[in-house]
N, C-alpha and C positions, 0 to 999 in steps of 0.2 A: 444483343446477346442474352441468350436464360443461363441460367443455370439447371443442369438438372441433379434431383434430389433423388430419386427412384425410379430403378429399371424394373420393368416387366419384360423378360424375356421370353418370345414368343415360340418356344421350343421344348427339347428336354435333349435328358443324354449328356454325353462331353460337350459338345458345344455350351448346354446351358451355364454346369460348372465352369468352364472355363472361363466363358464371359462374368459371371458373378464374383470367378476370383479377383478379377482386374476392379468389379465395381467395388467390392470389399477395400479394394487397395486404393481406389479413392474416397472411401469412406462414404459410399451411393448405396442408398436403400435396396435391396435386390428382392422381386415375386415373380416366383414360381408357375406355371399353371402345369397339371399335368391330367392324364386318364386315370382311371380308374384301375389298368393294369399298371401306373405307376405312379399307386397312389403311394409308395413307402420306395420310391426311386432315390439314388441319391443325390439328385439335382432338386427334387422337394423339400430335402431335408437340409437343404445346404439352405437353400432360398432365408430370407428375413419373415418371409409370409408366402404364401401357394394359394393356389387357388383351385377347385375340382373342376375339369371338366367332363360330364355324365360319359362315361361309356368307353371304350377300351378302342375301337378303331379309328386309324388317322383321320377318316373323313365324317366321325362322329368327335371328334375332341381337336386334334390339332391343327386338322385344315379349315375350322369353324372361326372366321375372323369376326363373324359378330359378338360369338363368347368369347374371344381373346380380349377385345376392346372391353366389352363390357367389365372382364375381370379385374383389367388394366383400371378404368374408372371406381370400380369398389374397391379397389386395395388401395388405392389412395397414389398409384404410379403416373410419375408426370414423361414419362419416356416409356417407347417398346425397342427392344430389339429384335430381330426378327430370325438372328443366328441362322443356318443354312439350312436348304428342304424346306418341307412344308412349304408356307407360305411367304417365305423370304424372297421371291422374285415376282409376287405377286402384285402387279399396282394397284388392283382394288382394295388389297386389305390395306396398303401403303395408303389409301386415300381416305378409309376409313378411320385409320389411326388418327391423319392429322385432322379429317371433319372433326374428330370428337376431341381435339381443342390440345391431342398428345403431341409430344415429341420424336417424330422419325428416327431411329439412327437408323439410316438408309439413305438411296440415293433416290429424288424427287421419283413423280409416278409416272412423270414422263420420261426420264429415261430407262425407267421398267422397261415402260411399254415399247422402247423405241431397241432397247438392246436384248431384254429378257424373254423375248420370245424368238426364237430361233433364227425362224422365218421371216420379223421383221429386221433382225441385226445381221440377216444374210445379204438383202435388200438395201437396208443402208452403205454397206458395203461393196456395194454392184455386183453379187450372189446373187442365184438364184435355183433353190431346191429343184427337184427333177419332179415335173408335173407327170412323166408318166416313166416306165422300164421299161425295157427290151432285153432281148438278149445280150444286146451287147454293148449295155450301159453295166453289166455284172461285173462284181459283185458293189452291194449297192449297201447304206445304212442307214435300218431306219432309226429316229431320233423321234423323242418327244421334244413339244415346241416350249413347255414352261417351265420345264425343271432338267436337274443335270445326276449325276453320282451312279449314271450309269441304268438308272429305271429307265424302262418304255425306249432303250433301244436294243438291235437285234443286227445281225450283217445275214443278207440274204444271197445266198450264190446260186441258189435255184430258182428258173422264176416261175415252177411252181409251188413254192415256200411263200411268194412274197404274199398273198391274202392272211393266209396263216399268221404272217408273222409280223401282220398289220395289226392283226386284232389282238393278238396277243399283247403287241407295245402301248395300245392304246386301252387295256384293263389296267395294265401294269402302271403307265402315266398317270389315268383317274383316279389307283388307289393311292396314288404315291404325292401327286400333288392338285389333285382334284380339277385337273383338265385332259381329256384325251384327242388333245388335237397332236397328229406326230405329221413328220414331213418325212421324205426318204433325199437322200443324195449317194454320192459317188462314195466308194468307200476306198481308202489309198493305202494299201499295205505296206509294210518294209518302212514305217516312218516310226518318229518318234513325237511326241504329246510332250510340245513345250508351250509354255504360259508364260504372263507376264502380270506383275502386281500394279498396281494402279492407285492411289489416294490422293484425292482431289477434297478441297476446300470450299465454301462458299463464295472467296474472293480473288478466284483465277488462278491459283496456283495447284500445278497438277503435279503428283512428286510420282515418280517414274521408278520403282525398286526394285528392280531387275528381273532374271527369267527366274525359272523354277523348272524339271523336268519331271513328268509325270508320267514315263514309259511305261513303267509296269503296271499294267492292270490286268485284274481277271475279269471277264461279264461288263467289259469296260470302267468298271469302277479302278481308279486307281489303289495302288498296295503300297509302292516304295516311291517315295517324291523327295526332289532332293533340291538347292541352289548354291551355288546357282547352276542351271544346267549345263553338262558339261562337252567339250570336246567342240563348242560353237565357236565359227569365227566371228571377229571381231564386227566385221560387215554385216552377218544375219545377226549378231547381237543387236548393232542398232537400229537393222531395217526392224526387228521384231517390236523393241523399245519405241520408235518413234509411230508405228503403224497404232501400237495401246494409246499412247498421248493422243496421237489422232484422234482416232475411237472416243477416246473417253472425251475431249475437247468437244466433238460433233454434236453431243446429245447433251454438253453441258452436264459432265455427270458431277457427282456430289459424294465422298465418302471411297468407301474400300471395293474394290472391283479387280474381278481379273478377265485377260483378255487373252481366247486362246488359242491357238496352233498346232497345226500337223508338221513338221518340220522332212521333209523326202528330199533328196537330191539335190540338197542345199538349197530347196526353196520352201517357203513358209505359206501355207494355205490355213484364211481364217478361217476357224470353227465356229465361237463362238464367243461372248463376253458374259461373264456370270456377275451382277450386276449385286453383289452381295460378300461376305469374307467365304472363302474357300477352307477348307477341311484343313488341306497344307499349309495354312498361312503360318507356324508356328516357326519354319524353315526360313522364312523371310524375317519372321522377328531375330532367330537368331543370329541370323547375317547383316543384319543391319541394326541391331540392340536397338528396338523398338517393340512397343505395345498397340498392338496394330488397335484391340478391341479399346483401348484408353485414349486413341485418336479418333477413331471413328466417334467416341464420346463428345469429345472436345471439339472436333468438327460440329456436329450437331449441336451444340451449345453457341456455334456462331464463331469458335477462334480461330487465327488463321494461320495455317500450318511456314514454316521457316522459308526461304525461297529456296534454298535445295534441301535433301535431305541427309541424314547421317550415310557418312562412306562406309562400305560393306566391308567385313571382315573376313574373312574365312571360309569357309563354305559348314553347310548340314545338308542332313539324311535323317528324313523321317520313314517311320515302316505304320501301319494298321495291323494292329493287333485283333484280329477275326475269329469269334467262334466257330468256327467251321471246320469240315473235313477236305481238304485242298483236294485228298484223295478219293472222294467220294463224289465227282462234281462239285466240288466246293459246298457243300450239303451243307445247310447254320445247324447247329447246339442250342441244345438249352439244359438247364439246371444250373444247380449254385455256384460259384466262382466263390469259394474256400479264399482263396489267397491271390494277392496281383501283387508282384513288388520285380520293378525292373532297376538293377541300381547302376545309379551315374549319369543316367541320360533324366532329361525332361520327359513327363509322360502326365498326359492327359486324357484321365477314364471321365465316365460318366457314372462307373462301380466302384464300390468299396468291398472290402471283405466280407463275404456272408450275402452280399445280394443274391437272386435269383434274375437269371438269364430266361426271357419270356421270349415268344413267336410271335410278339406281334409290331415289333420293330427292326430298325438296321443291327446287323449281327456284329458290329463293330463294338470290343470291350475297351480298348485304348490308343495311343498315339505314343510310340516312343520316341525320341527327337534329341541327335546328338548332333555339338556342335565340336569344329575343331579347327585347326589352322591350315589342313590342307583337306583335301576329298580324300583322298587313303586312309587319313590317319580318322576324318570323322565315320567311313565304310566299317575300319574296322571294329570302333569303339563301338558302334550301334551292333555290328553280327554278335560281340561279344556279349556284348549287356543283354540282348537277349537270349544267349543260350547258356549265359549264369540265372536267366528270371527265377522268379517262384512261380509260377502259373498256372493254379491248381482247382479244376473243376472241367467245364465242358471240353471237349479238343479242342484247338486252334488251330492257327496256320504259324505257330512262331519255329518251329522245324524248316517249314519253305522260307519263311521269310530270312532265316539264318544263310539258307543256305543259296539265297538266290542273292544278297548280299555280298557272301566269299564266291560266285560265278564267275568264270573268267570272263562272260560278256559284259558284266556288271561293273566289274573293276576296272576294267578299260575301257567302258563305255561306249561299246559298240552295237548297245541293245537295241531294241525294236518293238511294236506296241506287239510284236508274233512270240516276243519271248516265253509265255508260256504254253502256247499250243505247240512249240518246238520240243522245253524242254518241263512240261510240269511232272513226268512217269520218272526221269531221274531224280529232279528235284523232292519228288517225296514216295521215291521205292526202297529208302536206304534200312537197315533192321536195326531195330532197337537193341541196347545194351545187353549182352545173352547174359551177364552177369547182377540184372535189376531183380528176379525172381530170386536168387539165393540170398542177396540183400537183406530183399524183405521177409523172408523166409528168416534170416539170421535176428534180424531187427525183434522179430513177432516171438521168437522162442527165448531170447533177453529174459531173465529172472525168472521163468519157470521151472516149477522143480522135474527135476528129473524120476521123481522117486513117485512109485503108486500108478495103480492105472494099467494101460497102456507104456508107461516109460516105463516101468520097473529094472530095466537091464538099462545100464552109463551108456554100453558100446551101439543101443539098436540105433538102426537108422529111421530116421523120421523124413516124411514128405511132405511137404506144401504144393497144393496146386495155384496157379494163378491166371488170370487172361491178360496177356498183352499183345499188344495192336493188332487184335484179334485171332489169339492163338495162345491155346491154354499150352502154357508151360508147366513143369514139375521143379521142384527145388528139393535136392536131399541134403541132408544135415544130421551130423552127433553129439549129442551131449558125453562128453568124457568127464575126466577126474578135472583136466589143466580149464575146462570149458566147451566152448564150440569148435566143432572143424566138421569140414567139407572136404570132399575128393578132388585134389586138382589145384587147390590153392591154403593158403595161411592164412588162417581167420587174425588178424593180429588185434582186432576190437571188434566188438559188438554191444551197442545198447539199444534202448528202443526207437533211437534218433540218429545214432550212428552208428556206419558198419564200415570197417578196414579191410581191405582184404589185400593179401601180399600177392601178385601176379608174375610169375617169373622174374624175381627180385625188385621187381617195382610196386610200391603201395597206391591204392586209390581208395581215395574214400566217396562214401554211400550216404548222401543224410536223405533218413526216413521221415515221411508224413504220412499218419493214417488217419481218414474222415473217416469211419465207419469200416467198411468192405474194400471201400477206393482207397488203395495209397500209390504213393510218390517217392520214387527212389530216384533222389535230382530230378531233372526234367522228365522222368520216363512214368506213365502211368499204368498203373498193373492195379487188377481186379484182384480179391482173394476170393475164392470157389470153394465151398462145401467140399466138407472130406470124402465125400462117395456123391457120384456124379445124382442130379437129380432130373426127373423125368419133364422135359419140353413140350411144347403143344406143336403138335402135326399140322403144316398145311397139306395143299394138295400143291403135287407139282403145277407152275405154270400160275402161282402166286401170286397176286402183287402187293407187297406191303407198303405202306407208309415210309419211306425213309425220315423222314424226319415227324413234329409236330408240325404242326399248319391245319389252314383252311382249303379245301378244295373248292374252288374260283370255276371253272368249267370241265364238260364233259364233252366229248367229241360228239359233234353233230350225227343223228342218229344213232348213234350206241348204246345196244341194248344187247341183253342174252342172247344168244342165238347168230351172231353178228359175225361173220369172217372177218379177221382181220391179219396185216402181216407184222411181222417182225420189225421192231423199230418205230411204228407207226403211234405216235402219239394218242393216246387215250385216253388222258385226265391230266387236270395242271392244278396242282398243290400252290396256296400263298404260303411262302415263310419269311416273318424278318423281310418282309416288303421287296421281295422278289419273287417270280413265279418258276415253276420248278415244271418240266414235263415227265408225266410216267409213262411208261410205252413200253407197247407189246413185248414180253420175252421172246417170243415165237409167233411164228406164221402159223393158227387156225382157228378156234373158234372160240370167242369170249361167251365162257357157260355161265358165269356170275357178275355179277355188278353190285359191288353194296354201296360203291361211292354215291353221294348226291352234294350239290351244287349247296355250299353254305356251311357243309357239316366240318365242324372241327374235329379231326382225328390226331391219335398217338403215334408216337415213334411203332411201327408194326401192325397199326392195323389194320386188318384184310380189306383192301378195297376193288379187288376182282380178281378173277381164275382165268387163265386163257388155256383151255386144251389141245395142245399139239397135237395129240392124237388125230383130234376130230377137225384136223385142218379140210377144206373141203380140195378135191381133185381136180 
């Protein structure tokens, strides 16, 4: 048995913090490495010591396992963790670690190799990927083979999509975990994504910690996971439990592992075994009051875990908290995050207040995670805690996630991995508070004098403009003799933090946050706009701008000026936050401009071609 004294965690983000709190709380030296876009990260800043690694993208800093190692031996770390992505299901860098004389927390580099590659844990299982398509092998999914979280796969219903959307999966796998080997197989709709947790010891004892359901996901990344997964019988509960022991027994695994499932028409079809801690493992800790990251330690120091393990309690529900526009194609955010504060649940960021939100990693800000004595009562504690949050800076998705939470599929658990290609236009069509402009309006005029100027008369009316979820509003308001008031309702308080207002005999209150031009009235974000409209820059019709920040990764084969193309037709693919985005044609005719090229980093807007309808050709 060793002891270990200090982790190098081989990551960043929440995962990094997270693992670092647990080593803090055994009193384990914790280092850092991070990029250069996160060199003032708050997973650097948490660490005991960090370490640089030159350069800003994954495949120059975090998928570099020779600079990990090496960093691990200058700081003086007698352990790596490899926390999840990257290079965490990797058995080379796993072999590397231990050549250089460190401490694994992992699972040996034979069972990488035997489970963490798609293809060969398909095989092990007497699987076998689809060496070629047809028509009427459709719809089909392709999958990267070394990594999971939803990069480098795609669902092809066309099978003249599938090259496309090969090469596509296989840029997205190499930038995301520095292999682009993908497989394709059958793709089973109408089912649900349940898992099973797995911790296995050095000395035969495998502990078996029940399901987890992972139904909702967007872009196959999961949103909402919860345990234990619900509405299973008794029988697919332990066919699923004993298939994971199996599994894990087969390749002799070692440490935290999960093992996963398509669950359809009461039967269980393996996917996969992630051969590492999963994202959701936070749900399992709280169901069974365990420190998953504080065994996987102790494991690896040689101990050997109890011969069963602690009996489950209760059930939880975790949600991912996402920079993103749910509404927009799930489009990521960037800029500062002001404020994160979710209260009464467990929540695991990898941000503090005042960070900056960059483009060059996962868009994920936090993990909320409520536990409670039954699934209803833990559903409703997590809808609630976050749509009380503070959560002030780029958009997110905690509106869908609220509300996909209180769904009547969600709550009777009737859901399916289709849930939101069904219902995402309801889930985030709903309008925001028509009451958050007069608010802020009431909030911003708080201790101004009325006298001089412009005010000179108590009774004139004054206007504020503002933009919210993209639509400039107006707010009118008086200053009188008694104070404030508005048309239509009883101002009953207003200060520069809070605003009352009486609504057909009922009071609600307003509290105000203003960064600068951005404020927050509760959850609602609204702009404030210059008092006379100011003049914007003209494109031409037939536009394409940047939706987001990112790198432009490819250009459609042969496209150039002059070039017909039609509507819908894919034209360039934007990286953001480690997924690739398609921009495509507004219209059927003829692309007259091209400013995109392969490598350039672009802004939220910038013009990266013109396509002319006009000049579509006949």
């Amino acid at each position: 048995m060793s002891t270990i004294s200090s982790v190098l965690v081989a990551n960043r983000g929440e995962i990094a913090c997270r693992i670092f709190r647990t080593c803090h709380d055994l009193g384990v030296r914790t280092v850092a490495v991070h990029s250069d876009a996160d060199a003032n990260a708050l997973h650097a800043r948490v660490a005991d010591a960090a370490v640089r690694l030159e350069g800003s993208a994954p495949a120059d800093t975090y998928l570099r396992g020779d600079l990990i190692v090496k960093a691990a031996l200058a700081s003086g770390a007698d352990a790596v963790h490899p926390g999840y992505g990257f290079l965490s299901e990797n058995a080379g860098f796993a072999r590397a670690v231990l050549d250089a004389g460190l401490v694994w927390i992992g699972p040996p580099p034979e069972a990488i190799e035997a489970m963490a590659s798609k293809t060969h844990a398909k095989k092990l299982m007497g699987l076998e990927p689809l060496a070629s398509v047809t028509q009427d092998d459709l719809p089909v999914l392709v999958k990267a083979a070394a990594g999971g979280g939803g990069r480098g796969m795609r669902v092809v219903r066309h099978l003249d999509d599938l090259e496309a959307e090969l090469t596509a999966a296989r840029a997205e796998a190499l930038s995301a975990f520095g292999d682009d080997e993908v497989f394709v197989e059958p793709y089973v709709e109408g089912g649900r994504h349940v898992e099973v947790q797995v911790l296995a010891d050095t000395h035969g004892t495998v502990w078996v910690l029940g399901t987890r359901d992972c139904t909702l996901q967007r872009r196959h990344q999961k949103v909402i996971e919860e345990a234990p997964a619900p509405g299973l019988t008794p029988e697919l509960t332990e066919s699923l439990c004993s298939m994971a022991e199996r599994a894990a027994r087969a390749v002799d695994y070692v440490g935290a592992g999960t093992v996963e499932f398509l669950v359809a028409n009461g039967n269980a079809h393996f996917l996969e075994m992630n051969t590492r801690l999963q994202v959701e493992h936070p749900v399992t800790e709280a169901v069974f009051g365990i420190d998953l990251v504080a065994l996987q330690i102790r494991v690896a120091e040689g101990e050997a875990l109890e011969s069963e393990p602690p009996r489950a309690r209760g059930h939880a529900v975790e949600a991912r908290l996402y920079a993103e526009d749910p509404s927009r194609d799930w489009a990521p955010q960037t800029g500062t995050l002001h404020r994160l504060a979710v209260p009464g649940v467990r929540l695991d960021s990898g941000y503090a207040d005042g960070d900056a939100i960059g483009v060059h990693y996962d868009s994920m800000l936090a993990k909320a995670v409520a536990h409670a004595a039954t699934r209803a009562e833990a559903v409703r504690g997590l809808a609630g805690a976050l749509e009380r949050a503070a959560i002030h800076g780029p958009a997110t998705n905690r509106d869908l996630l609220v509300r996909s939470l209180r769904h009547e599929e969600f709550t009777s658990a009737r859901m399916d991995t289709g849930f939101y290609e069904r219902h995402l236009t309801a889930l985030t069509g709903s309008a925001p508070d028509p009451y958050a402009p007069l608010a802020a309006a009431l909030a911003d005029a708080h201790g101004r004098s009325r006298f001089g100027g412009w005010r000179n008369l108590a009774s004139q009316e004054q206007a504020k403009r503002y933009l919210m979820a993209g639509e400039e509003h107006e707010a009118r308001y008086r200053h009188t003799r008694e104070g404030l008031a508005a048309d239509g309702v009883v101002v009953v308080h207003a200060d520069a933090q809070l605003v009352i207002l009486e609504l057909d005999g009922v009071r609600r209150k307003f509290e105000v946050v203003r960064y600068g031009d951005q404020l927050y009235v509760g959850p609602t974000p609204l702009t404030a706009l210059p008092r006379f409209h100011e003049p914007t820059a003209d494109h031409a019709p037939g536009s394409l701008l940047a939706p987001m920040p990112g790198t432009v990764v490819r250009i459609a084969d042969g496209l150039e000026p002059g070039a017909a193309v039609r509507a819908g037709e894919p034209l360039l693919w934007l990286e953001a936050m480690k997924m690739e985005h398609k921009i495509t044609a507004p219209a059927t005719g003829t692309l007259t401009t091209l400013h995109a090229t392969p490598g350039q980093q672009v802004e939220v807007g910038t013009l990266l071609a013109v396509v002319d309808a006009a000049e579509a050709p006949r």
